[in-house]
Short mmCIF file of the C-alpha atoms (twelve columns), coordinates in Angstrom:
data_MODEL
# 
_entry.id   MODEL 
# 
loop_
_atom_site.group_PDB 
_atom_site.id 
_atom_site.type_symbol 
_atom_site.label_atom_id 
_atom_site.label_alt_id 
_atom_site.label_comp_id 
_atom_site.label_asym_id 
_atom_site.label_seq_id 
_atom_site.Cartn_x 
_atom_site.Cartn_y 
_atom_site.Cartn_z 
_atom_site.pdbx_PDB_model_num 
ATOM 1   C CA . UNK A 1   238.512 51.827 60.608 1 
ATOM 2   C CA . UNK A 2   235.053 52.110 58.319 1 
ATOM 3   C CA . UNK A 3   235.112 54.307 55.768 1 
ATOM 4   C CA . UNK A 4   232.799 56.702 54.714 1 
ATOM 5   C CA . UNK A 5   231.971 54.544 51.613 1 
ATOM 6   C CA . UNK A 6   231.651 51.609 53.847 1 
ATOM 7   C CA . UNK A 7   229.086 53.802 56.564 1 
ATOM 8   C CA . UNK A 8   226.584 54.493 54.097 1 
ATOM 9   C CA . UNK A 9   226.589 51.137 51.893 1 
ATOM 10  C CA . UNK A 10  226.274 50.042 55.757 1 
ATOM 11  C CA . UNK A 11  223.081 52.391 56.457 1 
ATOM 12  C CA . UNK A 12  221.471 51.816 53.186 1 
ATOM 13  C CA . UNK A 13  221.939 48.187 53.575 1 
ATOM 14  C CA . UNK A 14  220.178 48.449 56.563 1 
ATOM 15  C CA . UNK A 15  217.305 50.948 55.970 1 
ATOM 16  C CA . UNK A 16  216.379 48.835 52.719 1 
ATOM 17  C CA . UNK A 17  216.267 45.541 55.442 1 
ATOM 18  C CA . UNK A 18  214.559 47.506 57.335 1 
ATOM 19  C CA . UNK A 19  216.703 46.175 60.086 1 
ATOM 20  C CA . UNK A 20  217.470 49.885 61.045 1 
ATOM 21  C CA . UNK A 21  217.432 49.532 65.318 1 
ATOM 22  C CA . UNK A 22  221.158 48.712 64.995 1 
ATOM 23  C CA . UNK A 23  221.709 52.230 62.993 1 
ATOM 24  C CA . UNK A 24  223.156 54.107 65.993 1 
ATOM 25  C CA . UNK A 25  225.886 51.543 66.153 1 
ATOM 26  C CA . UNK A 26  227.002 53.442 62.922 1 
ATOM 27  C CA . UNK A 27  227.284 56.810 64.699 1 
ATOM 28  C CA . UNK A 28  229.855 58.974 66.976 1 
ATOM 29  C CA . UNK A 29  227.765 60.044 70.378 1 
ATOM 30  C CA . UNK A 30  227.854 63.344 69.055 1 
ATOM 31  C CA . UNK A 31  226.235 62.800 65.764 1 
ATOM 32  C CA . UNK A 32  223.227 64.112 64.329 1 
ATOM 33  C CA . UNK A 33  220.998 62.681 61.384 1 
ATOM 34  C CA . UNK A 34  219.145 66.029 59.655 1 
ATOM 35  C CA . UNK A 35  216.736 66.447 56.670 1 
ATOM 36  C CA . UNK A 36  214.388 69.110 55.745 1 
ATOM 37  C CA . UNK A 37  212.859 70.038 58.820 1 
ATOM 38  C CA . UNK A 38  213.943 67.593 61.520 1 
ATOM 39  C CA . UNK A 39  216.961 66.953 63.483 1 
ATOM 40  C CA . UNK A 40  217.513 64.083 65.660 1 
ATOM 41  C CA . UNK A 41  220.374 62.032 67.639 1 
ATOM 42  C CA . UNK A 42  221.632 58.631 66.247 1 
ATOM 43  C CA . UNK A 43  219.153 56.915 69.036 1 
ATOM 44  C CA . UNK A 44  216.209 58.397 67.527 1 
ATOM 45  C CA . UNK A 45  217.287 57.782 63.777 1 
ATOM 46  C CA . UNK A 46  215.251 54.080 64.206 1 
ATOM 47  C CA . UNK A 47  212.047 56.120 64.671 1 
ATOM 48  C CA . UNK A 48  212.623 58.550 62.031 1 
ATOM 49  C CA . UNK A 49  213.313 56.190 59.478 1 
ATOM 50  C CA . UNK A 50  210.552 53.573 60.200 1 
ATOM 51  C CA . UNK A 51  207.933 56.158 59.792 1 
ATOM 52  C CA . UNK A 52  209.372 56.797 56.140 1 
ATOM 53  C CA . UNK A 53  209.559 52.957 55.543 1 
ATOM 54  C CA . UNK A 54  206.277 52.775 57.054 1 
ATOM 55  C CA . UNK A 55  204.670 55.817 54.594 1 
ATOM 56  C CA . UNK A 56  206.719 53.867 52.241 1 
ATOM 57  C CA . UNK A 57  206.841 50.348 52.972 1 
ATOM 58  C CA . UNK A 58  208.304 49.162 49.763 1 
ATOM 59  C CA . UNK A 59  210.820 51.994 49.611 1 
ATOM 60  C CA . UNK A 60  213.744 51.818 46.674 1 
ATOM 61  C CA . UNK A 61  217.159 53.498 47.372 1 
ATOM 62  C CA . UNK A 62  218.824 54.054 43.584 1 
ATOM 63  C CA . UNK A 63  221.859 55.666 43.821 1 
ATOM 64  C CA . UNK A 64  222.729 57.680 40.834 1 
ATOM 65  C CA . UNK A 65  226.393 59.774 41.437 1 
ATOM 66  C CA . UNK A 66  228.636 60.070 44.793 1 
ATOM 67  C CA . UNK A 67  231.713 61.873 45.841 1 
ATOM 68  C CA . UNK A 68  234.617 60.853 48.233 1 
ATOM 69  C CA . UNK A 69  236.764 63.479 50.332 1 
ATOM 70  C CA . UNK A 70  239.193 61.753 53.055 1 
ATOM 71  C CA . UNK A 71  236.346 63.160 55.460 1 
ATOM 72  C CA . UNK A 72  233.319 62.343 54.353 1 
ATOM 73  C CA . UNK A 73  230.628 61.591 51.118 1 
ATOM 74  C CA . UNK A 74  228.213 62.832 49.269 1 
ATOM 75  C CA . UNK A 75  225.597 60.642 47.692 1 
ATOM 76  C CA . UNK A 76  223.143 61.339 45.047 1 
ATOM 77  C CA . UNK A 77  220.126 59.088 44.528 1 
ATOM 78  C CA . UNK A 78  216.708 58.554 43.826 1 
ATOM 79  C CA . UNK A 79  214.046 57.205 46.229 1 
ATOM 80  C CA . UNK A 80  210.827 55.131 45.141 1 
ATOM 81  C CA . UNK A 81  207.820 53.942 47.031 1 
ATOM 82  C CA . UNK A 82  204.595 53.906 47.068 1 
ATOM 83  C CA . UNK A 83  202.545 56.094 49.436 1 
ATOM 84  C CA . UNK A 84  200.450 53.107 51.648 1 
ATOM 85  C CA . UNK A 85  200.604 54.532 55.234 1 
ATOM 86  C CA . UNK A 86  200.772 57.817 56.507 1 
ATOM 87  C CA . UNK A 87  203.526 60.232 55.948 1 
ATOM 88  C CA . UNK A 88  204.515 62.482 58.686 1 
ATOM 89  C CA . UNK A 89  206.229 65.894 57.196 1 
ATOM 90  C CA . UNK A 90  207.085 69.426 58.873 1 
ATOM 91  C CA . UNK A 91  203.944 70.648 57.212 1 
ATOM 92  C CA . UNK A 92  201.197 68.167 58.792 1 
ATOM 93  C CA . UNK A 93  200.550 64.219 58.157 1 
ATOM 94  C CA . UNK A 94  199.839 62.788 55.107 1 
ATOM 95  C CA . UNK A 95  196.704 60.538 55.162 1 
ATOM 96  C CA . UNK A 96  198.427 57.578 52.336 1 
ATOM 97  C CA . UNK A 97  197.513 58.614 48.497 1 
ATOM 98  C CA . UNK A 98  198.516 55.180 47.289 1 
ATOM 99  C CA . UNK A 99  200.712 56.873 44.683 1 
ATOM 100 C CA . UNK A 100 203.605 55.246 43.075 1 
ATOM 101 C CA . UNK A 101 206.325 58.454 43.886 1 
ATOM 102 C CA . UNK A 102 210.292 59.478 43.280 1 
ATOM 103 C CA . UNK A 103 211.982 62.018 44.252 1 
ATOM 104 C CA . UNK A 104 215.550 63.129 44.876 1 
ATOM 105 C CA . UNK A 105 217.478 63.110 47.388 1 
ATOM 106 C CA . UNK A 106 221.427 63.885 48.362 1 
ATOM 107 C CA . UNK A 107 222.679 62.868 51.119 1 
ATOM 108 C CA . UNK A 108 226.591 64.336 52.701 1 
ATOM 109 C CA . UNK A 109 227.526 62.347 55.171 1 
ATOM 110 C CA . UNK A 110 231.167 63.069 57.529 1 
ATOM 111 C CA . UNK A 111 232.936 60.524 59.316 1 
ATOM 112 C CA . UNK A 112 235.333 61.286 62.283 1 
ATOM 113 C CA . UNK A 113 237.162 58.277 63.644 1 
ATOM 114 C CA . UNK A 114 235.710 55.736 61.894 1 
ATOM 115 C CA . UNK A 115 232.187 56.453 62.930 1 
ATOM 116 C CA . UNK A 116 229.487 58.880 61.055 1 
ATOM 117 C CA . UNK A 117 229.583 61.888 62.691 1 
ATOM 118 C CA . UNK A 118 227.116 64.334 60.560 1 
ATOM 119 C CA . UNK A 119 224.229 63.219 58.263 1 
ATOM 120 C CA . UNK A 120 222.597 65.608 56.243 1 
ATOM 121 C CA . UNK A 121 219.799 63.884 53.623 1 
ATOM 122 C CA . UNK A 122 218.950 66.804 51.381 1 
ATOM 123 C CA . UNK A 123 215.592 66.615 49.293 1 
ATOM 124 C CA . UNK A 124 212.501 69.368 48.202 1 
ATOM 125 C CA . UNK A 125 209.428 68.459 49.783 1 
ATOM 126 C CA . UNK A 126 207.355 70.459 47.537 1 
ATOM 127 C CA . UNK A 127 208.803 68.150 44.671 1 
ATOM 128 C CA . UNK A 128 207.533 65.159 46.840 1 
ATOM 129 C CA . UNK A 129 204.474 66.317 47.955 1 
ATOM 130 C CA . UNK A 130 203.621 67.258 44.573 1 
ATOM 131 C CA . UNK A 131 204.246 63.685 43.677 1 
ATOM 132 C CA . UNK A 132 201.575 62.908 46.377 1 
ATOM 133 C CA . UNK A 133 199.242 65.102 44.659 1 
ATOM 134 C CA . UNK A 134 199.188 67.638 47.086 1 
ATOM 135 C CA . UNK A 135 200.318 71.483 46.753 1 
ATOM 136 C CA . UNK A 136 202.372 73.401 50.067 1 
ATOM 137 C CA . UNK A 137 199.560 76.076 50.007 1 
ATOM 138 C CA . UNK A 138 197.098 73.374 51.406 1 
ATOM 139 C CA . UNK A 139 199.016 72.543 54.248 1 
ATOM 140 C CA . UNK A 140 199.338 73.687 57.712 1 
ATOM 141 C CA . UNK A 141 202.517 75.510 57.813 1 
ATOM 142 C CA . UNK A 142 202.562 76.335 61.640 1 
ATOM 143 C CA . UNK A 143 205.516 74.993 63.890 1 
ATOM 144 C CA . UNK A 144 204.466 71.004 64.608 1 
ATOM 145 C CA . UNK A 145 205.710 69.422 67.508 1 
ATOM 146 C CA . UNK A 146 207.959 66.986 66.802 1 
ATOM 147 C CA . UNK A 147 208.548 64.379 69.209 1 
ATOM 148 C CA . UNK A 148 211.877 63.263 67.322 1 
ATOM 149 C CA . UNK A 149 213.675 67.410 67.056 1 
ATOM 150 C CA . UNK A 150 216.923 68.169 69.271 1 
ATOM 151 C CA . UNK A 151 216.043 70.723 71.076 1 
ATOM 152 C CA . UNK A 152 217.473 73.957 69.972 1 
# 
């Protein structure tokens, strides 16, 4: 049985590939993947994450601190990229600033059975947007509809 160590060396592995379509593999039926203002269902993780490898194509995962429970981890790091496609974010799209960026992120991740059964990726998109050169205030903050959200 995988480990919860093993599931996200596994995940990270494959998002910095960019070989993600084989990331549902890594996930109980039940799962969900969620970050700041999206939800979606392992079969729908590919799509989420190529548009961040796309706004990011040469995307760095550093990790920096991570806990263990017999259920689960938590993982700190610190992503880098620079900004060469669009960016799609609860607030609007990001047209590509061509800005070298990093931000933080943590990600908890549970594991029932072997498989990952919650991921939540934790990070402040005011601290990455600001990294963009770009300020909340000047973007739409109105619902979006998001192609990708579980439906609630």
């Amino acid at each position: 049985m995988r480990s919860a160590e093993r599931l996200v060396e596994q995940q990270y592995a494959m998002l910095l590939r960019r070989d993600v379509a084989r990331l549902p593999d890594l996930y109980a039926r039940d799962a969900f993947y969620a970050m700041p203002g999206v939800t979606v269902r392992p079969i729908e993780l590919p799509a989420l994450l190529r548009t961040w490898t796309g706004a990011f194509p040469d995307l760095r995962v550093d990790p920096t601190g991570r806990v263990q429970t017999a259920g689960g981890a938590a993982v700190e790091q610190r992503l880098t990229g620079t900004h060469t496609g669009v960016l799609h974010s609860p607030f609007g799209t990001v047209a590509p600033t061509g800005r070298a960026v990093s931000w933080d992120v943590v990600d908890v991740v549970r594991v029932r059975r072997g498989r990952i059964a919650a991921w939540r990726s934790y990070f402040d998109w005011g601290q990455l947007l600001a990294e963009l050169g770009l300020h909340l205030e000047g973007l739409s903050r109105e619902p979006q509809h998001d192609p990708l959200a579980l439906p609630v």
